[in-house]
N, C-alpha and C positions, 0 to 999 in steps of 0.2 A: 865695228868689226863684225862680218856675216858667224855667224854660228854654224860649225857644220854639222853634220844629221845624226852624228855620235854624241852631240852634245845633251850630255843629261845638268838637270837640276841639284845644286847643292844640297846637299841632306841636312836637315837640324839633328837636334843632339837625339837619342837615344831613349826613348820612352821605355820608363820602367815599369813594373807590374805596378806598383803602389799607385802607378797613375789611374787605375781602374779602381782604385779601393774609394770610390766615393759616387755621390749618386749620379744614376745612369743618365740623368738628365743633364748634368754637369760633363760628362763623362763625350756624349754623345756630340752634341754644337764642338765643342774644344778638337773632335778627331779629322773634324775640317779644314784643309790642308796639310793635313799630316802627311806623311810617305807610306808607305807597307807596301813591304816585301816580302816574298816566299821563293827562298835559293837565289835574290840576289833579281827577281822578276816582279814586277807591279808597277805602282804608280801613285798619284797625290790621289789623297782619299776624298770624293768629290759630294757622295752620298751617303745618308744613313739614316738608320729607324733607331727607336729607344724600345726597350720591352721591358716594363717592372711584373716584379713577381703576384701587381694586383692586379694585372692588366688581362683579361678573359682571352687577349688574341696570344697571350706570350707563352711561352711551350712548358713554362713550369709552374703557368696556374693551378693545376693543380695536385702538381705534387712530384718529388722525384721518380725519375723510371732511370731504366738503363740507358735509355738516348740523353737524356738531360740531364743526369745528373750532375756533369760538369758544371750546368747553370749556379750550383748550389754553393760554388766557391771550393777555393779561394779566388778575389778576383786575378783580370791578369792571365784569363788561357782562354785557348781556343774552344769554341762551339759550333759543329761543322753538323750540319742532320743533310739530308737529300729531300727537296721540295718537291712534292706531285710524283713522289720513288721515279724524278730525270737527274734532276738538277742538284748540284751542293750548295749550299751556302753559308758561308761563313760570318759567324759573328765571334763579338767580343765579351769576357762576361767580368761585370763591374760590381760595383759595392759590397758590402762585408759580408762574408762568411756566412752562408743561411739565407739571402736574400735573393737568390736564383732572377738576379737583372741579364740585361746582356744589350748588344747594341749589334744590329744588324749592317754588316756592309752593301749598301748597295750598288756603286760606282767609285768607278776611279778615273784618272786621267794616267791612261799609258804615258812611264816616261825611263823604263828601265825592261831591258830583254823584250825589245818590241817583237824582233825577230821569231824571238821562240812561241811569243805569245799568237802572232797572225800564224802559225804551224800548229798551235794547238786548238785555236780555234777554225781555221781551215778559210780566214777570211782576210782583206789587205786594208778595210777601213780603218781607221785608227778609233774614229767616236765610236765603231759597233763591237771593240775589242772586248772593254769592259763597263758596256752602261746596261748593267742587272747583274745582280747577285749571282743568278746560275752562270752568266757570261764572265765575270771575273774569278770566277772558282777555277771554269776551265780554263782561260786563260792563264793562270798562276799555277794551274796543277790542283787545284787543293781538295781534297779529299776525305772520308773518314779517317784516314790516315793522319790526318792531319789534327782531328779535333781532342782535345784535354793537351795539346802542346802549349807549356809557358809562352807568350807573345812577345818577349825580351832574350829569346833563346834560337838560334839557327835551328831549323831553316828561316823563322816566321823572325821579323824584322818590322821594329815601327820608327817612326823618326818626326820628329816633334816639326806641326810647321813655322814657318820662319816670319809670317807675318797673317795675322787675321784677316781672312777673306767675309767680303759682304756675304751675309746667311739668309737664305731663304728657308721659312718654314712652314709645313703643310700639313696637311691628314696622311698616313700612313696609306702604301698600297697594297690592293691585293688580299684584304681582311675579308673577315666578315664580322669580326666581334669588335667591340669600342673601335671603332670606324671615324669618328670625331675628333680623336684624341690627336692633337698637334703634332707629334713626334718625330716627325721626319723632318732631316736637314740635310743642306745644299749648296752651294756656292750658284749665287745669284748668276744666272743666263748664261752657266757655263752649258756646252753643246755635247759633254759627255754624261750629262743623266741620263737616268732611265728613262724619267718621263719628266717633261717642264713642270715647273712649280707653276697654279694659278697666277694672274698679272693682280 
């Protein structure tokens, strides 16, 4: 039977904050396939980076400010800063209480509020909706408005995925400090990254 163009993907169950209370590197691989949404808008989570609080590129090396402090727990809310004062970008922030981790999103695969999302972004491709950070913020709306929000609390919505997709992993983009460090994950030759993973 043909599927028609309304047809979205089954949600798994409901990710709870506790799901972030452990390390971000655990944290990070496991967000692939997952769902997230913002007002009921997004898509399967396709991309992402890990950031620990020993990592020289991660925003709370060294030490809390008024923009990161969220980083600093509990895990389980949103960390929303604006990249190159254009772009938003939103991440996740994981492990206990004091350990200022977080996990960056970098793609998704549109598969919910497509409509609103090709109007916010002002484009009709579906792969160029949401493959970058700053492109799935506007796509979804997301804002500083949106950052120190619990991620198991509306508007912000995560949904467990339903079956472990092949992972690609690589060097993180777009650094310039620990530049080797592994930490970016992926779903193998999907066509909505940012950027391909090396063969």
């Amino acid at each position: 039977m043909a599927l028609g163009p309304k047809f979205v993907p089954a949600l798994g169950k409901p990710l709870k904050r506790s799901f972030f209370d452990r390390s971000v590197h655990e944290v990070a691989p496991d967000l692939i396939g997952a769902t997230f949404l913002v007002g009921g808008v997004g898509g399967v989570i396709i991309e992402v980076e890990a950031y620990h609080h020993t990592d020289p590129a991660a925003h709370s090396y060294r030490g809390p400010t008024p923009r990161n402090r969220v980083m600093f727990g509990p895990a389980g809310f949103a960390y929303v800063y604006r990249s190159y004062g254009i772009h938003w970008c939103a991440n996740f922030v994981c492990e206990a209480e004091g350990s200022a981790s977080a996990v960056l999103i970098r793609a998704l695969q549109p598969t919910h509020g497509l409509a609103a999302m090709r109007r916010r972004r002002g484009i009709d491709d579906e792969r160029a909706l949401c493959s970058g950070p700053g492109k799935l913020c506007e796509a979804l709306g997301i804002t500083i408005a949106h950052s120190e929000l619990p991620l198991d609390r509306p508007p912000l919505q995560l949904f467990a995925r339903k079956e472990k997709p092949e992972i690609a992993i690589g060097i993180r983009i777009g650094i310039t400090k620990a530049v080797e460090l592994p930490w970016r994950y992926g779903i193998k030759g999907s066509k909505f990254l940012s950027k391909p993973f090396p063969r």
